[in-house]
KELOVEX-586485 format. One record per residue (C-alpha): residue number from 0; residue in one letter; x, y, z. Coordinates in steps of 0.1 Angstrom, whole numbers, plus 2048, in hexadecimal, padded with zeros to 3 digits. Example, Ala and Ser with C-alpha at 12.3 -4.5 7.8 and 13.67 -1.06 7.14 Angstrom:
BEGIN
<site><vomar>0</vomar><vextor>a</vextor><u>87B</u><v>7D3</v><w>84E</w></site>
<site><vomar>1</vomar><vextor>s</vextor><u>889</u><v>7F5</v><w>847</w></site>
***
This chain:
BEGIN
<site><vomar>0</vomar><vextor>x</vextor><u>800</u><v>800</v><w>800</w></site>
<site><vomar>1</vomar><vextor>x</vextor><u>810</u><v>821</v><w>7F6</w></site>
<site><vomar>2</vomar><vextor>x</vextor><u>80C</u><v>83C</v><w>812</w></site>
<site><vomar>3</vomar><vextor>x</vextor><u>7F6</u><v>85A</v><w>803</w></site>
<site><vomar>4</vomar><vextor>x</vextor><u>812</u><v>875</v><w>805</w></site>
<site><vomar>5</vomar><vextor>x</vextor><u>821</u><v>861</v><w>7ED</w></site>
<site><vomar>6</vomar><vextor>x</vextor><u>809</u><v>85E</v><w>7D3</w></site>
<site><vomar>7</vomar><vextor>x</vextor><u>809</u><v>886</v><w>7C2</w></site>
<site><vomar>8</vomar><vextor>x</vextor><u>833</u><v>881</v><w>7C6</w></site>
<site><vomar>9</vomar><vextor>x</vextor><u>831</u><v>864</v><w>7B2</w></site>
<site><vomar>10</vomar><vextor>x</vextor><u>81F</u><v>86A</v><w>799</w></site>
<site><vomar>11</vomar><vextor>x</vextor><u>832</u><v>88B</v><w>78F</w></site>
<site><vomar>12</vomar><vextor>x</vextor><u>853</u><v>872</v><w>793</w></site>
<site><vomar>13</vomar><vextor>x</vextor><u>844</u><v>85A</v><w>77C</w></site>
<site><vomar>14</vomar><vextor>x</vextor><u>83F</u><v>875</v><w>75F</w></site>
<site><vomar>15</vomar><vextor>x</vextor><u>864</u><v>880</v><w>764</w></site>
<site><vomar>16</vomar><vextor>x</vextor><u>86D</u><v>859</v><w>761</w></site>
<site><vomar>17</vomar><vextor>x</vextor><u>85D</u><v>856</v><w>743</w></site>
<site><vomar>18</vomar><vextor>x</vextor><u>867</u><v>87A</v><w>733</w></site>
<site><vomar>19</vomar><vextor>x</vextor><u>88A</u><v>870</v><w>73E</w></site>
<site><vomar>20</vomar><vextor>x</vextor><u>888</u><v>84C</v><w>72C</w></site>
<site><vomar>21</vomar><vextor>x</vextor><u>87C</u><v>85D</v><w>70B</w></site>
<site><vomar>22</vomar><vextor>x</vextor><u>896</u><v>875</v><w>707</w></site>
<site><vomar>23</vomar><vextor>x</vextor><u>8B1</u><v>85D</v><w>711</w></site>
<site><vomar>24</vomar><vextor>x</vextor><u>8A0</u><v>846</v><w>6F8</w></site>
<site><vomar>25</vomar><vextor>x</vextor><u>8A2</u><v>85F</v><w>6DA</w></site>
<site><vomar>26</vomar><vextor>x</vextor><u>8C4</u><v>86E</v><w>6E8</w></site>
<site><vomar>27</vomar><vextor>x</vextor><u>8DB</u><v>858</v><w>6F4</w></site>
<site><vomar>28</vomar><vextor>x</vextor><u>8EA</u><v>835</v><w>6E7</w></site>
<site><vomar>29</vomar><vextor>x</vextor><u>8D6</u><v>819</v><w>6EB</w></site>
<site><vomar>30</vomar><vextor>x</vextor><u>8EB</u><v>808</v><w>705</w></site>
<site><vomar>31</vomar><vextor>x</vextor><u>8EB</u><v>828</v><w>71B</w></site>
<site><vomar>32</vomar><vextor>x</vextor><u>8C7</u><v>82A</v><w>717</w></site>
<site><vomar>33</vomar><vextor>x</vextor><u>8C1</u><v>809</v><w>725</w></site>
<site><vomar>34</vomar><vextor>x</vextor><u>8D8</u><v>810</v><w>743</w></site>
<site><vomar>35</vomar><vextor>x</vextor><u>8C6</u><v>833</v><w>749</w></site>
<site><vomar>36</vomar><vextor>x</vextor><u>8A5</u><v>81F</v><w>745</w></site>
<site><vomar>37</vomar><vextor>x</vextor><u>8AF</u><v>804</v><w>75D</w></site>
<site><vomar>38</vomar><vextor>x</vextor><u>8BD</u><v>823</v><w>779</w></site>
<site><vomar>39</vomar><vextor>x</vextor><u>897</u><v>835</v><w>775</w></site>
<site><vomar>40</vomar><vextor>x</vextor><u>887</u><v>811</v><w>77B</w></site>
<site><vomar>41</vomar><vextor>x</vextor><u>89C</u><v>80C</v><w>79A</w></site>
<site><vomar>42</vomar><vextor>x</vextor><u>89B</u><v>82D</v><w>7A8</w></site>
<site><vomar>43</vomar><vextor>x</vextor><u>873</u><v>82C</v><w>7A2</w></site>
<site><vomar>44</vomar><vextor>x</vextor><u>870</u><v>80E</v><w>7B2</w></site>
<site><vomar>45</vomar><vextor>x</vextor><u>881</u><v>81B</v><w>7D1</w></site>
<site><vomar>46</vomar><vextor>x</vextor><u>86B</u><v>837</v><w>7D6</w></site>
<site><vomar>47</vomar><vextor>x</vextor><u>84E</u><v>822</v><w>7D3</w></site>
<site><vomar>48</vomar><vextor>x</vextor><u>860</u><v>80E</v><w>7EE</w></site>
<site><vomar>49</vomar><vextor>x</vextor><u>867</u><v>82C</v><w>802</w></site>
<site><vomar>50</vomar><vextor>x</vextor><u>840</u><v>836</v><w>800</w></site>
<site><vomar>51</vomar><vextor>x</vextor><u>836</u><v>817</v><w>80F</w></site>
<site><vomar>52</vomar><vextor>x</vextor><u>81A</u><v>812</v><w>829</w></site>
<site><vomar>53</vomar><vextor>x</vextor><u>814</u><v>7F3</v><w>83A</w></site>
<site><vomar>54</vomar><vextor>x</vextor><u>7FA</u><v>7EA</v><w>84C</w></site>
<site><vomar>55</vomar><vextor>x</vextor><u>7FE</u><v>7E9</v><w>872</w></site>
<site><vomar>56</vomar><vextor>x</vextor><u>7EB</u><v>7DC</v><w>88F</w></site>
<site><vomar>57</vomar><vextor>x</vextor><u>7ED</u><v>7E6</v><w>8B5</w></site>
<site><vomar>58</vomar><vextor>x</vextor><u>7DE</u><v>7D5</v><w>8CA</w></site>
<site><vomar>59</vomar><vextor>x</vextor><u>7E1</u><v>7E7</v><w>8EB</w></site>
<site><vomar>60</vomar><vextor>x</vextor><u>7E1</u><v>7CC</v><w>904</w></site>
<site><vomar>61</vomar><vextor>x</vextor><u>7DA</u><v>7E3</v><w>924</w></site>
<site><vomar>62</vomar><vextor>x</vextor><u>7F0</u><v>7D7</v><w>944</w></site>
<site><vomar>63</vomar><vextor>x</vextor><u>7E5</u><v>7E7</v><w>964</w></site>
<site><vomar>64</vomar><vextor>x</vextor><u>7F7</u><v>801</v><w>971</w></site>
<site><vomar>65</vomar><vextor>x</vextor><u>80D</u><v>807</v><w>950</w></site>
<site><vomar>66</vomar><vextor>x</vextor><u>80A</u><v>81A</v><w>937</w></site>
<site><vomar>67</vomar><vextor>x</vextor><u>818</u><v>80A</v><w>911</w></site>
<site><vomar>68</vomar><vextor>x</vextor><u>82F</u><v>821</v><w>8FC</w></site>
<site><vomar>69</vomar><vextor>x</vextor><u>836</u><v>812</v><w>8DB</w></site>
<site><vomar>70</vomar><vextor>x</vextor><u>854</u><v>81F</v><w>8C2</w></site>
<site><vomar>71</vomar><vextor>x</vextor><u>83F</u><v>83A</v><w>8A8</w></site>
<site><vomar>72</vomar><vextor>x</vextor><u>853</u><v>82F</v><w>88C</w></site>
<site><vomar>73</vomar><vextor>x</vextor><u>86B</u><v>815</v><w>879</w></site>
<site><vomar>74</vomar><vextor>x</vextor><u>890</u><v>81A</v><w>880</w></site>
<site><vomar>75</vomar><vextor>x</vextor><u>8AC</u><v>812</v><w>890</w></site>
<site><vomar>76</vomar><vextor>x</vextor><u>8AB</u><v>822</v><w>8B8</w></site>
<site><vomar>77</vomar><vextor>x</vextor><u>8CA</u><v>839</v><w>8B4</w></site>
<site><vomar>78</vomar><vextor>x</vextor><u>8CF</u><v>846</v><w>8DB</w></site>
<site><vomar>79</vomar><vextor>x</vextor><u>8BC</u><v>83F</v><w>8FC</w></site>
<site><vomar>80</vomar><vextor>x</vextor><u>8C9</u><v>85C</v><w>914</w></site>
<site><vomar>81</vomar><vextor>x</vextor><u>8BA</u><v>872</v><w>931</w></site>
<site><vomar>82</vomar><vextor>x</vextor><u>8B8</u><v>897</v><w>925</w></site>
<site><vomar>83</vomar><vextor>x</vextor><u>8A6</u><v>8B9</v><w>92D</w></site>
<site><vomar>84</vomar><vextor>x</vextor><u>887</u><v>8BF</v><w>918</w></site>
<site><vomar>85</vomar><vextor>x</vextor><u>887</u><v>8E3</v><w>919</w></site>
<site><vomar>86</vomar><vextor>x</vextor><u>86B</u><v>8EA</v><w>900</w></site>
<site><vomar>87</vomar><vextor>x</vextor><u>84B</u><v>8DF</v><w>914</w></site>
<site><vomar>88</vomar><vextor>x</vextor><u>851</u><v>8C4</v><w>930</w></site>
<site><vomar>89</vomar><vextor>x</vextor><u>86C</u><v>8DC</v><w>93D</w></site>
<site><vomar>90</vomar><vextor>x</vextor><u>87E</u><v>8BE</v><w>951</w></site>
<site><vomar>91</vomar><vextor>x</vextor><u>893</u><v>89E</v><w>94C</w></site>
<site><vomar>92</vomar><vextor>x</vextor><u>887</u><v>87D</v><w>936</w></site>
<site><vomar>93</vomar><vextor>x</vextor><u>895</u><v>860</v><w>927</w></site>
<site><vomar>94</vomar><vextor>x</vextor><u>895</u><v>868</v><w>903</w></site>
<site><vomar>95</vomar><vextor>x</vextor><u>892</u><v>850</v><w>8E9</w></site>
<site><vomar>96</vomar><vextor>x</vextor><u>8A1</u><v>855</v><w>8C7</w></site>
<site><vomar>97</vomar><vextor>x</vextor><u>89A</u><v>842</v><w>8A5</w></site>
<site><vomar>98</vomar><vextor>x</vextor><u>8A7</u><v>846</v><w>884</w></site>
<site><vomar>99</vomar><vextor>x</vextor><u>899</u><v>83F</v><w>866</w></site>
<site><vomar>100</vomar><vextor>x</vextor><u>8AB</u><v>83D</v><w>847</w></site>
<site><vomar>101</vomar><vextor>x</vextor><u>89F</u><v>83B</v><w>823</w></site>
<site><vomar>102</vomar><vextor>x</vextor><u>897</u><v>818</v><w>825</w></site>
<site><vomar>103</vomar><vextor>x</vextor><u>87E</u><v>818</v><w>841</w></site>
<site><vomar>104</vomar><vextor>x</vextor><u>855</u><v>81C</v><w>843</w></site>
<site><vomar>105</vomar><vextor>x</vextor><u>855</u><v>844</v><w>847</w></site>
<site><vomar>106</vomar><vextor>x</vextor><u>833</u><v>846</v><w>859</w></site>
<site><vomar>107</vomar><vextor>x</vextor><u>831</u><v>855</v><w>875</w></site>
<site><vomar>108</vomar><vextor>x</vextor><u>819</u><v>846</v><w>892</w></site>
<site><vomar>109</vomar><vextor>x</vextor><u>80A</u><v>84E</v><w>8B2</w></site>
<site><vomar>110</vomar><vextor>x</vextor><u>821</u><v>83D</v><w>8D0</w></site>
<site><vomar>111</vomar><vextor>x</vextor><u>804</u><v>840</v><w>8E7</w></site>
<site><vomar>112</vomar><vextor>x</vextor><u>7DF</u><v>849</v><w>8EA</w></site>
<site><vomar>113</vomar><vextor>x</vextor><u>7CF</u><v>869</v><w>8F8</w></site>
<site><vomar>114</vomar><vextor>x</vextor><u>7CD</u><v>88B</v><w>8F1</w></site>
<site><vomar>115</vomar><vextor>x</vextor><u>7E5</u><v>8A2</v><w>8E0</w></site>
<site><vomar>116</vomar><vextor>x</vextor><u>7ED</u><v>8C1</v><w>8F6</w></site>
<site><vomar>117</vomar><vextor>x</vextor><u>807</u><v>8CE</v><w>8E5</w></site>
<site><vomar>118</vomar><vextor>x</vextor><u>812</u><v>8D5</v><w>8C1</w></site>
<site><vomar>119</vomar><vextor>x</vextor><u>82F</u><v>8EB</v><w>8AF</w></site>
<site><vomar>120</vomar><vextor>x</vextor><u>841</u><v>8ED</v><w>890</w></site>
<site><vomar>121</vomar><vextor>x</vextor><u>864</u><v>8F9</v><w>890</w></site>
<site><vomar>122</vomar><vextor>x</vextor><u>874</u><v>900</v><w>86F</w></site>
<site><vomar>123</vomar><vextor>x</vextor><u>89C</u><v>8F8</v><w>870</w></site>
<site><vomar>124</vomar><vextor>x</vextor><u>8BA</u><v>8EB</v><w>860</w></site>
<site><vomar>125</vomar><vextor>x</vextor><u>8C0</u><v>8C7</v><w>84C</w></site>
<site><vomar>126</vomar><vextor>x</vextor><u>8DB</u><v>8BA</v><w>85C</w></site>
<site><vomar>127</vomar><vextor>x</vextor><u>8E1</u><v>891</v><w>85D</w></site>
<site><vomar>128</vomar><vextor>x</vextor><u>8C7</u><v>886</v><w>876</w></site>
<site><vomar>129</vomar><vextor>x</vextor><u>8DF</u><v>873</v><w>88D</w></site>
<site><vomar>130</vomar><vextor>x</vextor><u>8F0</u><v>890</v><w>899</w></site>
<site><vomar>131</vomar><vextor>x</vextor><u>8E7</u><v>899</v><w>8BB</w></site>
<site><vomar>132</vomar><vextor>x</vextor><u>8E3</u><v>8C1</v><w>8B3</w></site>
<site><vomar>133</vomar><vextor>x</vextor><u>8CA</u><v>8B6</v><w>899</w></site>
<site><vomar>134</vomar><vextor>x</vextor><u>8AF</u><v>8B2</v><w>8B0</w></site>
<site><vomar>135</vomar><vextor>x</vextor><u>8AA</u><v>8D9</v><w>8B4</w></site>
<site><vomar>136</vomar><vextor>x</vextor><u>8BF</u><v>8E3</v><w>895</w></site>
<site><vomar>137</vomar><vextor>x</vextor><u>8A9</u><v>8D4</v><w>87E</w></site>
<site><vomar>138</vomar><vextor>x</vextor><u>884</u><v>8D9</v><w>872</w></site>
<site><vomar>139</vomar><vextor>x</vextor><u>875</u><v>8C5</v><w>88A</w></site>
<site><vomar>140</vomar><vextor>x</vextor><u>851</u><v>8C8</v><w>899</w></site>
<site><vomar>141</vomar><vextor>x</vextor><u>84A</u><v>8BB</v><w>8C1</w></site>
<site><vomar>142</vomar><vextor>x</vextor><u>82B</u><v>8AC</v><w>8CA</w></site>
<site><vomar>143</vomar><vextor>x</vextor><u>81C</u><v>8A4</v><w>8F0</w></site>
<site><vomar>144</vomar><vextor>x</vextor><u>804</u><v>889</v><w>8F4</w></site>
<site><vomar>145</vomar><vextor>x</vextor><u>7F0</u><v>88A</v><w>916</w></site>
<site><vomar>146</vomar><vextor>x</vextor><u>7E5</u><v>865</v><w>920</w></site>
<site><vomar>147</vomar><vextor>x</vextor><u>7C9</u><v>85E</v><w>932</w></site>
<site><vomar>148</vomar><vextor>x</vextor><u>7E1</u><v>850</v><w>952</w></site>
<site><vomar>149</vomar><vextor>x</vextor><u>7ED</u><v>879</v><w>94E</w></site>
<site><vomar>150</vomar><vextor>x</vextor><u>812</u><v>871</v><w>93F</w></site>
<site><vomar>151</vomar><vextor>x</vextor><u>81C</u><v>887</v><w>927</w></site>
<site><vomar>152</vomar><vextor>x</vextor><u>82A</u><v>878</v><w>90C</w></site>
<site><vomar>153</vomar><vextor>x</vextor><u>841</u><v>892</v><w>8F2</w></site>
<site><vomar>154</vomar><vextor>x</vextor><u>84F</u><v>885</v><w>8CE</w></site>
<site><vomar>155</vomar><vextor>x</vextor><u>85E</u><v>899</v><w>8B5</w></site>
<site><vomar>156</vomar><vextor>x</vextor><u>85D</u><v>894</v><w>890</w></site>
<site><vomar>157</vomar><vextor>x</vextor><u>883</u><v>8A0</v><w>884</w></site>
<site><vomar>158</vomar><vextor>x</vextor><u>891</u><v>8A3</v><w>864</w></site>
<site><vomar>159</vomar><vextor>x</vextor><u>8AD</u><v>896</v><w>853</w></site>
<site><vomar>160</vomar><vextor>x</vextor><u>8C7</u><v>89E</v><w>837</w></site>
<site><vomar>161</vomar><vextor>x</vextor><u>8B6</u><v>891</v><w>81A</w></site>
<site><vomar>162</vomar><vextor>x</vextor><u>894</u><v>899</v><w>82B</w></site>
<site><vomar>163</vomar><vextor>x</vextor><u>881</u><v>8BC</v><w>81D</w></site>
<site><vomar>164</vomar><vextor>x</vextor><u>860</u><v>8B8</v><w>82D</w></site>
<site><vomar>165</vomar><vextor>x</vextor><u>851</u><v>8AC</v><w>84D</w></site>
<site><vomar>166</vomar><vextor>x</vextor><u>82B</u><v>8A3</v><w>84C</w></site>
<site><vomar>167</vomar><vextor>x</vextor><u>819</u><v>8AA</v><w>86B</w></site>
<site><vomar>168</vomar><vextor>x</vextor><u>7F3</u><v>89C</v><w>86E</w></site>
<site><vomar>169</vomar><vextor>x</vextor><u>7EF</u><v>8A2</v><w>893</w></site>
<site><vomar>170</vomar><vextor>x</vextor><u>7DA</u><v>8BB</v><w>8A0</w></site>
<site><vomar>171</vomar><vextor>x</vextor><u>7D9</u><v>8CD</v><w>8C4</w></site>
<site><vomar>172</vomar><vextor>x</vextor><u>7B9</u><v>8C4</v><w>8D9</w></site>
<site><vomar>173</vomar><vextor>x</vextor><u>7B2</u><v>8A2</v><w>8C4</w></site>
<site><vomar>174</vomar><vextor>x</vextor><u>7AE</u><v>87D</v><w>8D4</w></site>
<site><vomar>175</vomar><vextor>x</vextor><u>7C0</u><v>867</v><w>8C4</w></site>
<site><vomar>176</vomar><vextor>x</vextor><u>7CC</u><v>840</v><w>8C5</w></site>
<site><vomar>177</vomar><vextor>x</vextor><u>7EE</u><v>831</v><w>8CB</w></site>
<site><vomar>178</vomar><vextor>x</vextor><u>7F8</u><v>824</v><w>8A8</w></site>
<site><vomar>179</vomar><vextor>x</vextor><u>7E3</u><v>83B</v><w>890</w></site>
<site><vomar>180</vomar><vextor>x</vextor><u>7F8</u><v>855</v><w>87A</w></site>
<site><vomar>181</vomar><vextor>x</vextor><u>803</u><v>875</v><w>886</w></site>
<site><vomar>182</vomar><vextor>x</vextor><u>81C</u><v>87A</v><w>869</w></site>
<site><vomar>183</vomar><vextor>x</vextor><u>838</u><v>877</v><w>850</w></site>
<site><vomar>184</vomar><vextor>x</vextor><u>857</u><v>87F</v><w>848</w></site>
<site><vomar>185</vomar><vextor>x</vextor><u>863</u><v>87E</v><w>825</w></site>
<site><vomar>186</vomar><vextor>x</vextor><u>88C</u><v>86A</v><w>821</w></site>
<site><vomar>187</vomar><vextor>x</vextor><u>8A2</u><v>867</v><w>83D</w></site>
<site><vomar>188</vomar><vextor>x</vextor><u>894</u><v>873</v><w>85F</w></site>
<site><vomar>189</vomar><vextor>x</vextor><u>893</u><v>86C</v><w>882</w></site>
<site><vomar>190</vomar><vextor>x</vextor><u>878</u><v>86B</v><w>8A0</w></site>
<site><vomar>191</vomar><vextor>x</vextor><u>87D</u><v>874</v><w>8C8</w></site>
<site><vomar>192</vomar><vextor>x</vextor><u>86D</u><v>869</v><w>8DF</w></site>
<site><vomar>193</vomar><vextor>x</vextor><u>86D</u><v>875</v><w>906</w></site>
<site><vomar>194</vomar><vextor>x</vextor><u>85D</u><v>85E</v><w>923</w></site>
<site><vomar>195</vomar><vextor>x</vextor><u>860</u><v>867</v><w>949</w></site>
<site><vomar>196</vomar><vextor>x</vextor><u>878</u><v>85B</v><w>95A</w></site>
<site><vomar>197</vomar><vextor>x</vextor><u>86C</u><v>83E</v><w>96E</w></site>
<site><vomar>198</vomar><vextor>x</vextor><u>865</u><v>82C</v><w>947</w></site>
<site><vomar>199</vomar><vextor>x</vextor><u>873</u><v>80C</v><w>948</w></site>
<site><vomar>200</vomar><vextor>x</vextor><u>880</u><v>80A</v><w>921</w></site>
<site><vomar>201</vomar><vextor>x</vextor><u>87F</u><v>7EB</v><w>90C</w></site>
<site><vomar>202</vomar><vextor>x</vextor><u>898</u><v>7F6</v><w>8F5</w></site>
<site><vomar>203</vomar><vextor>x</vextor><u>8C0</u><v>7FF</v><w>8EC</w></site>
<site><vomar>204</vomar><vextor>x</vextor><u>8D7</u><v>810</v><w>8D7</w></site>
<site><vomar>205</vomar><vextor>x</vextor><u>8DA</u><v>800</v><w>8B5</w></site>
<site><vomar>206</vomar><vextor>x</vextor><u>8B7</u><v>7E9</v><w>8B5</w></site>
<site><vomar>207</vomar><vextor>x</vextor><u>89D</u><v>7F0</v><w>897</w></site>
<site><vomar>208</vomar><vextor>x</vextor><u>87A</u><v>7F4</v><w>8A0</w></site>
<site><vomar>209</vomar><vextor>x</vextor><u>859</u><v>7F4</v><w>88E</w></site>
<site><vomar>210</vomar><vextor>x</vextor><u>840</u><v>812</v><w>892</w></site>
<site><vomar>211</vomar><vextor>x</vextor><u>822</u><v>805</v><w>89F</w></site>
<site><vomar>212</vomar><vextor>x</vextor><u>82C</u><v>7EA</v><w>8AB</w></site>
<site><vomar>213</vomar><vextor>x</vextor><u>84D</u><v>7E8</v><w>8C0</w></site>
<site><vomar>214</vomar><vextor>x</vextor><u>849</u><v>7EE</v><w>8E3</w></site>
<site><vomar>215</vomar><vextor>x</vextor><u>865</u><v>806</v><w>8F2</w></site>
<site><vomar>216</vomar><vextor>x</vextor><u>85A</u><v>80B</v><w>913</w></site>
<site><vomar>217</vomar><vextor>x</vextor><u>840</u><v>806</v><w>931</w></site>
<site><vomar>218</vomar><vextor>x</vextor><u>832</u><v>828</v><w>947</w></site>
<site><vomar>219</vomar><vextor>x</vextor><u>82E</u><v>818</v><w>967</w></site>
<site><vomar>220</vomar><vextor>x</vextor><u>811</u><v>831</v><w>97C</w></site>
***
């Protein structure tokens, strides 16, 4: 299934293919040609690839006492470090960092249910994701989930180097569910996510997740 911000960027790639195979066709020698042709091919096959959107399924099994927090995205967990959140919680959490390179599922999804308190875009810089700086360098936007246990749960969409656009669906004041679609980024990116302190996280440095489905961590109340 091919995620609807990819459709319109598609089909304008596919008329440059095909503009691009004609005039290489009536241009160039026929063995170039067939190289150039066999490049577009590849090259469009990959974006299709990178457009993907597969179905996922959470099924929040509720534990008492805890609260669930799944990974919002496909990647590979880049950091897991205490830091200041000086934008809205104004106090230490664990921060949870995922990467996503070209390769991965690019949607964006809820890591929790409740309703969003917060929302900000912030336009920035497009340095490579990883970096540490990047997290406030970059465009980024920050979101804040409030659960109904009353954690507040904060996740920012940051972009990367090849990244030129973020998609943000999320709106302040709305109730939404853990695993639905707040967003996209479009190429290379990366996701934070901050959890109080007393999380008890499920994940390290270096591990790939799936969004939707991983769980990285437990709230206990």
């Amino acid at each position: 299934m091919i995620h609807k911000e990819g459709i319109p960027f598609l089909v304008y790639t596919l008329v440059i293919v095909l503009l691009l195979a004609i005039f290489s066709f009536l241009l160039l020698s026929r063995l170039i040609c067939i190289f150039v042709s066999i490049f577009l091919i590849v090259f469009y096959i990959f974006l299709i690839f990178f457009f993907r959107n597969p179905k996922r399924n959470f099924y929040d099994i509720h534990e008492k006492n805890k609260e669930i927090i799944i990974s919002p995205v496909d990647g590979k967990i880049m950091d897991v470090q205490q830091i200041f959140e000086n934008e809205f919680l104004k106090k230490k959490h664990i921060c949870i960092s995922i990467f996503m390179s070209p390769f991965n599922v690019h949607v964006n999804r809820y890591p929790v249910s409740g309703k969003v308190i917060y929302v900000k875009y912030h336009p920035g810089k497009y340095m490579i994701a990883w970096l540490p700086k990047s997290s406030l360098h970059n465009e980024h936007t920050t979101i804040v989930v409030e659960t109904n246990k009353g954690n507040k749960i904060l996740f920012r969409q940051i972009a990367g180097f090849l990244a030129r656009r973020i998609i943000l669906y999320a709106k302040k004041n709305s109730i939404v569910k853990k695993g639905n679609e707040f967003g996209f980024i479009k190429f290379g990116s990366r996701v934070d996510v901050f959890l109080p302190l007393n999380s008890i996280i499920f994940v390290k440095k270096g591990e790939k997740v799936i969004g939707g489905k991983t769980k990285i961590s437990i709230i206990p109340s």
